[in-house]
C-alpha positions, 0 to 999 in steps of 0.5 A: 473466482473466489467465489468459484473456488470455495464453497460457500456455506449458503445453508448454513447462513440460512440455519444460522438466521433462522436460529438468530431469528428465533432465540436471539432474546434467549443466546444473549440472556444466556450468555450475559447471566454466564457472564454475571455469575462470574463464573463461567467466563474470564473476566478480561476477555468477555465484558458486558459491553463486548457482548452488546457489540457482538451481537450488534456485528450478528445482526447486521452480519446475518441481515444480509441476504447472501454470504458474500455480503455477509462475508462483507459485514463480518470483517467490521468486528472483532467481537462476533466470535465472543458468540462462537464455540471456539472463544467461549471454550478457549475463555471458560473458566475451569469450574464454568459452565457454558450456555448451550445452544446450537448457535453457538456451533453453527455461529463457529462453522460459519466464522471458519468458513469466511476465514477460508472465503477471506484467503481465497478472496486474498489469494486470488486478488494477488493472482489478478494483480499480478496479471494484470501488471504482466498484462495491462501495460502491454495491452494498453500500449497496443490500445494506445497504438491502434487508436493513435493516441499518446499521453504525455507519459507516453512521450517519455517511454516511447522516446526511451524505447526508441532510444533503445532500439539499437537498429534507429537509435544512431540517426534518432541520437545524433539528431537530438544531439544536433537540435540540443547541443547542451542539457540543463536540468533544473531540480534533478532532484526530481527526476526519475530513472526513465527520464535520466536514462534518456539523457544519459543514452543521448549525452554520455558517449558525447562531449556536449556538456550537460547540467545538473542542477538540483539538491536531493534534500528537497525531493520531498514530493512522492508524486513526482516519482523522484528517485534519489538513487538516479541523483547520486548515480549520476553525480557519481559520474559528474566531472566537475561539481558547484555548490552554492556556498550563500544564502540570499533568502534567510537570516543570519541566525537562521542560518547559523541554527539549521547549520547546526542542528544538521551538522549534529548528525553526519546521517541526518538524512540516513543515505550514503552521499546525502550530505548537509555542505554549511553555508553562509548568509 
């Protein structure tokens, strides 16, 4: 769509390989003999070595066939504008004078236009996700549904959307409550919102007892999807709270040590509720 919506410079990059093509030998000669007179440009900004570079970018920049390639080339250096009229104006020294050459100009317009090209590539990237997380999920649920297949995912979601569905969830959520009379979760730590939200719809209007068992100090993993607000919101709601108060793998100094290092700062771990309890050996 981006290339739709912009107008992309085809006869410009065209005038500006020929123009390359041709004086290629002579811009650059212009240009490093500004910069060995030490007068036309600034010395911080333009450096023999910058100008190598830029032109290196030039090459391959305008060795590709069509502008969006070219666009493609152009975001790997820096230095190309250093060949552009705008950044050789903004470096000239007040008593320099510039080289001329018509590349200079067009070598500008051109930069100007992948600018345009490279907000118009952003924008209508944005405009895609965005769709496509309005769109994709939905369709692909319905894809699932029409070839009768689930992933493990899908286990998941689709249980919590039963489970919401007010007009099913009776008989569904005393059925489970029956076949599973009481819940243990081990490394709670772990579990993300979708998951806790099933057990608490099936748990919490009821006197079945229901096990917690994790320490959010350890939900280290990203890819379990982990989210330490479920834990400390449904601790928030627990009637009765153990902590293991022993150690049985570790030594008595190591121990003694990581007390004390944790202990140093009451925000070691920076959010409400995560808390380092001491403990023996």
């Amino acid at each position: 769509t981006g290339v739709q919506t912009c107008a992309l410079p085809i006869s410009r990059l065209q005038r500006l390989r020929a123009l390359w093509q041709q004086d290629r030998l002579l811009i650059m000669e212009a240009l490093v003999q500004a910069l060995e007179n030490g007068r036309a440009f600034k010395r911080n900004i333009y450096k023999l070595e910058g100008l190598q570079q830029a032109a290196q970018a030039w090459d391959r920049c305008l060795a590709a066939p069509d502008v969006l390639q070219a666009h493609a080339a152009a975001q790997g250096s820096d230095k190309m504008a250093l060949l552009a009229l705008e950044k050789m104006q903004a470096s000239k020294t007040k008593e320099g004078q510039l080289p001329r050459h018509a590349f200079h100009e067009d070598a500008q317009e051109l930069l100007s236009d992948f600018e345009v090209l490279r907000k118009v590539q952003a924008r209508d990237r944005l405009r895609f996700l965005r769709d496509f997380l309005a769109t994709g999920l939905p369709a692909l649920q319905a894809l699932k549904a029409s070839k009768h297949v689930s992933a493990f995912d899908d286990l998941l979601s689709n249980l919590h959307a039963r489970l919401s569905t007010q007009a099913s969830n009776g008989d569904l959520k005393a059925s489970l409550r029956q076949r599973f009379a009481a819940a243990l979760i081990d490394e709670f730590q772990d579990t993300d919102p979708l998951q806790w939200s099933i057990f608490e719809s099936l748990y919490a209007a009821s006197d079945a007892p229901v096990f917690l068992v994790g320490d959010p100090k350890q939900a280290i993993y990203s890819f379990r999807n982990a989210d330490l607000h479920t834990y400390l919101r449904a601790r928030q709601h627990s009637t009765q709270r153990h902590a293991l108060a022993y150690n049985q793998r570790s030594s008595p100094p190591l121990i003694q040590a990581l007390n004390a290092l944790f202990q140093c700062n009451p925000k070691a771990f920076m959010l409400e509720g995560l808390d380092y309890p001491p403990v023996s050996a």
